[in-house]
N, C-alpha and C positions, 0 to 999 in steps of 0.2 A: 504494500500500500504506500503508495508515492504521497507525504505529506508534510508540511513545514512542523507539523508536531510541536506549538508553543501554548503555552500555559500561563494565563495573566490573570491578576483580579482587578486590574485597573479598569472596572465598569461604574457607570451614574446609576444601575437598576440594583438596589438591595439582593436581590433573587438570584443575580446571576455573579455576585460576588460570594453569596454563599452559597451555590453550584461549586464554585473555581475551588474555594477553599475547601472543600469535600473531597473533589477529585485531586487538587494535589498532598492529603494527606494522606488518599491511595495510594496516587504513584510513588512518595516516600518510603511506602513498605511497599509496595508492590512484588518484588521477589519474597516477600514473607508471603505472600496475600494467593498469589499463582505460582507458589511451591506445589509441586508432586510426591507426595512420602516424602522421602529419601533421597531424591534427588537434586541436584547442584541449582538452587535460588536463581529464576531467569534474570538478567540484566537489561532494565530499559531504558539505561545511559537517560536516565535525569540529569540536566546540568541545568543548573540553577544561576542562570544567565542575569536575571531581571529585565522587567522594560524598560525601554526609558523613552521616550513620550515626551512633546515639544511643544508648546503652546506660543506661537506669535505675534499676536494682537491682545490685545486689552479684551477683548469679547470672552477668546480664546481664554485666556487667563482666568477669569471667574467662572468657564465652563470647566476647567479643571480644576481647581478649588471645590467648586461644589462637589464634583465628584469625587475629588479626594476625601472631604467629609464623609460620604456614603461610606467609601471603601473602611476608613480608619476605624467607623460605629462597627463595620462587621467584624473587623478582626483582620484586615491585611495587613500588612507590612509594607505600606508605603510613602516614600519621602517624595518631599515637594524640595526642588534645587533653583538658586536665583541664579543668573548669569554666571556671577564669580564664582560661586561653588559649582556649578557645571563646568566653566575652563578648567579649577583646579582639580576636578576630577578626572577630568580626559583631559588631558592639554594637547594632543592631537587632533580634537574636535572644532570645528569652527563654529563657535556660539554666537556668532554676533547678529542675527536676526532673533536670539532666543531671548524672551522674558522672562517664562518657567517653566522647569520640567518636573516632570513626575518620573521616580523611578522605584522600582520594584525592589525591596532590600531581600525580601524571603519568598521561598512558594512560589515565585515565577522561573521563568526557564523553558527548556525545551525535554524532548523526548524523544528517542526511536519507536516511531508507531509502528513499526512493521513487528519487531521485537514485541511489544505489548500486545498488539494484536493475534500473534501465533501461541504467546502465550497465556492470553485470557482463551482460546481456542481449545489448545493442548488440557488446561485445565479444568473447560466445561467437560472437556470429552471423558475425564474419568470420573464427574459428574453425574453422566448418565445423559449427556444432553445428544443428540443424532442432529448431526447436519446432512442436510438435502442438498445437491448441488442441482442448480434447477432454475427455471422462468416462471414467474407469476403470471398466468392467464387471465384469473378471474377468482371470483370468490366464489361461496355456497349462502344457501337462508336458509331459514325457518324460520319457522311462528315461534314466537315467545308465550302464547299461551294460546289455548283452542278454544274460538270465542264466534260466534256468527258476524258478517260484518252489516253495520245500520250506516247508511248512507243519510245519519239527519245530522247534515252539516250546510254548511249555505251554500259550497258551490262543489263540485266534485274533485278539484285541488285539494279543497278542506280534506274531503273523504280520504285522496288520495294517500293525504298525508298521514293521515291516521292508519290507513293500513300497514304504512311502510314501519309506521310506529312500531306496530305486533311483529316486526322481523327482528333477528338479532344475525348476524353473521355465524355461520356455523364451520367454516373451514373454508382452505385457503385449495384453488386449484395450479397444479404447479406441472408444469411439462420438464421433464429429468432430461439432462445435456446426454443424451444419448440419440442413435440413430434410429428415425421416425419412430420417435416418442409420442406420443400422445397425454396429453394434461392428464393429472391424475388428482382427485382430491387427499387431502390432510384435512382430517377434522381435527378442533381444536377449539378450546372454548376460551382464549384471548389471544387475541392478534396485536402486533405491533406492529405495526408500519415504519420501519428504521428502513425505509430504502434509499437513504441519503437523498440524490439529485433527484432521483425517478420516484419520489413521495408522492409528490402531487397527481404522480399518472395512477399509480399504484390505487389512490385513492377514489381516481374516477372509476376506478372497475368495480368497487362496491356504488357508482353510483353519486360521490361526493362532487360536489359540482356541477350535476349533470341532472338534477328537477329541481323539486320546489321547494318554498320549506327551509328546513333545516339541509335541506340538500342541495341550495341554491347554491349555497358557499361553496367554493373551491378549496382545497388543500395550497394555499397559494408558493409552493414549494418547485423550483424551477433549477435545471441544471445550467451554473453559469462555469464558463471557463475560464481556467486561470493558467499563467503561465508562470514557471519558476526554473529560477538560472543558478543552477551551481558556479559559482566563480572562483578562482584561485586570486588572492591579494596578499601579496607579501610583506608588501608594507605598510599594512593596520594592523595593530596589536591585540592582541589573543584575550585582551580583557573588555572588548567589545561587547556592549548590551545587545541583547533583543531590541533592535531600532525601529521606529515608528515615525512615520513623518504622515501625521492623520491628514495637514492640506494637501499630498498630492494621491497619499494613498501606499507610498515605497516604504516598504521593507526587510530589515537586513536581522540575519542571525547566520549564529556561526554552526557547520556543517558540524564539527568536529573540534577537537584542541588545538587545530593546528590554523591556518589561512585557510581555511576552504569557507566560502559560505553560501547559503542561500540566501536568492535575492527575489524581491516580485511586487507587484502591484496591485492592490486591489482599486478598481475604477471609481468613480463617484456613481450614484443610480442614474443618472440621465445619461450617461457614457454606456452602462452598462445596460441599455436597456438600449441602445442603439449597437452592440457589437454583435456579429456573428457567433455563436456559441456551437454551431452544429462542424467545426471544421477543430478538431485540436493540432492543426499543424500550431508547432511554435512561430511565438509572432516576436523577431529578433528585431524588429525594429523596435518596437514599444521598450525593449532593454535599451538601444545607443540615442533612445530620441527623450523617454521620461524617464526610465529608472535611474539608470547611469549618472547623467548631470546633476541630480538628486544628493545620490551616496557623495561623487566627488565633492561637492560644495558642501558638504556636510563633514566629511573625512579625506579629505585630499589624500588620501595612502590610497583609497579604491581605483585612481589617476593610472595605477600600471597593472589592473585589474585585468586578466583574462578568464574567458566562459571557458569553462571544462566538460559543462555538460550542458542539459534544460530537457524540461518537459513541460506538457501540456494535461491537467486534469479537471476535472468538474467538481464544484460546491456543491451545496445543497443551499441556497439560499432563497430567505422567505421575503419573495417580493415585496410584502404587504409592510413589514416594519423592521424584517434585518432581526429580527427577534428567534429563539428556536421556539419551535409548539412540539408542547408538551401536555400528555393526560387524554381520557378517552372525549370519544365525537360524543355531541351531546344527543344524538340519535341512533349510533348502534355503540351504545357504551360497552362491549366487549371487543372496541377496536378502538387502540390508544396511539397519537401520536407520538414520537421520537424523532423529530425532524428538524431540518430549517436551521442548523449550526455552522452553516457557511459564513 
């Protein structure tokens, strides 16, 4: 699984700072937590990088304030830095358009997700948990209870809505990566919908999005692409933060302990909703034309930067507010979302 793998609680929403703090006292023990018997503690190279986060403007600056208050009431660990304490922290850094930064003292950092992902895998598996490897087609119903149906409602919508009411999802239909396969049902009396980008589709097959009702609403859950550059920098120093530059969207973290890092951009919503997303060829211009001038004026070491590698993969990101959705549909309550963390 191809992912920047960072971990921050520098969030303005109370909820999603105590998410972050929950998940990084996992990853802390995480080889205690997906140990096997006996066997040697998985490693998923936590490195406890911190963010550090740039505020420009005076606007800027009490938008981070405020949220620093939120974060500090949960329990983060994070510093607010003036100018001068920002150069004399990094004095490789060019601060001079900064105000204030925020930065990460504990609990942020990065992760190898491929590593944490084979081993929360490895670990279900002695579990008792079975993975299907497989395509979701569609879903199953039943009635939630055996009831004649009365059409005395105002208009046959009303009706309609109420019968859908009496259904609950009863199992998922799923076609096995095998040769002319045919869908197969899984019953199963709670569904999640974690299908990262493809959430939103996942959810029109039971139907979401697609009547009336409670079923008006979409899963507003869309696969956006993103592209990310391994680089080689020899001359910026190995005690680099998790970089954040929220005006343009460029960010840096480090690969490894050594000069490797990942680089990349997340767009603004009006950009991002005018890009092509169905093509993952990498897009190396968007590195020499916005990333790049970014990092160098921020860290002139990145000036003798070369690409090593790059790819192209998809988010899962929720159109509607950049928000993840979480908890069941308020209409087939034995299907919970897990989505929209892009």
């Amino acid at each position: 699984m191809l992912s920047t793998g960072g971990i921050t609680q520098q969030f303005s929403i109370p909820e999603f700072v105590d998410m972050s703090l929950f998940t990084t006292e996992f990853l802390r023990h995480a080889g205690e937590h997906l140990r096997i018997l006996d066997s040697e503690q998985p490693d998923i190279n936590f490195f406890p990088t911190g963010y550090l986060r740039f505020a420009k403007t005076e606007e800027e600056v009490e938008t981070m304030r405020s949220a620093w208050k939120v974060q500090i009431e949960r329990g983060a660990k994070v510093q607010l830095l003036s100018k001068d304490e920002l150069a004399e922290m990094y004095p490789y850094m060019n601060v001079d358009d900064v105000l204030l930064a925020s930065l990460g003292v504990e609990n942020e950092g990065t992760i190898d997700t491929w590593q944490l992902l084979s081993a929360i895998r490895e670990k279900n598996i002695t579990l008792g948990v079975q993975y299907v490897k497989g395509e979701v087609e569609g879903f199953q119903f039943e009635r939630q209870r055996a009831s004649s149906e009365v059409h005395a409602f105002g208009d046959d919508a009303t009706a309609d809505e109420n019968k859908l009411r009496a259904q609950r999802l009863s199992g998922v239909l799923v076609r096995p990566q095998m040769n002319d396969a045919t869908a197969r049902p899984i019953r199963a009396h709670l569904i999640v919908n974690a299908a990262g980008p493809w959430a939103g589709n996942v959810a029109k097959m039971a139907g979401i999005g697609k009547g009336s009702g409670l079923l008006a609403v979409p899963v507003p859950v869309q696969p956006r692409k993103r592209d990310v550059f391994v680089v080689y920098a020899p001359d910026v120093p190995v005690d680099l933060p998790f970089l954040v530059d929220s005006t343009t969207g460029v960010y840096c973290r480090q690969s490894d302990c050594g000069h490797t890092f990942l680089v990349g951009r997340t767009p603004s919503k009006e950009e991002d909703a005018k890009r092509n997303h169905e093509s993952l060829e990498v897009d190396y211009d968007d590195f020499y034309q916005n990333i790049w001038p970014v990092l160098t004026d921020r860290v002139p070491g990145f000036q003798t930067a070369k690409i090593k590698n790059a790819w192209s993969g998809y988010q899962d990101v929720n159109t509607f507010d950049d928000a993840p959705i979480i908890g069941e549909h308020p209409l087939y309550t034995n299907l919970h979302m897990m989505c929209g963390f892009g």
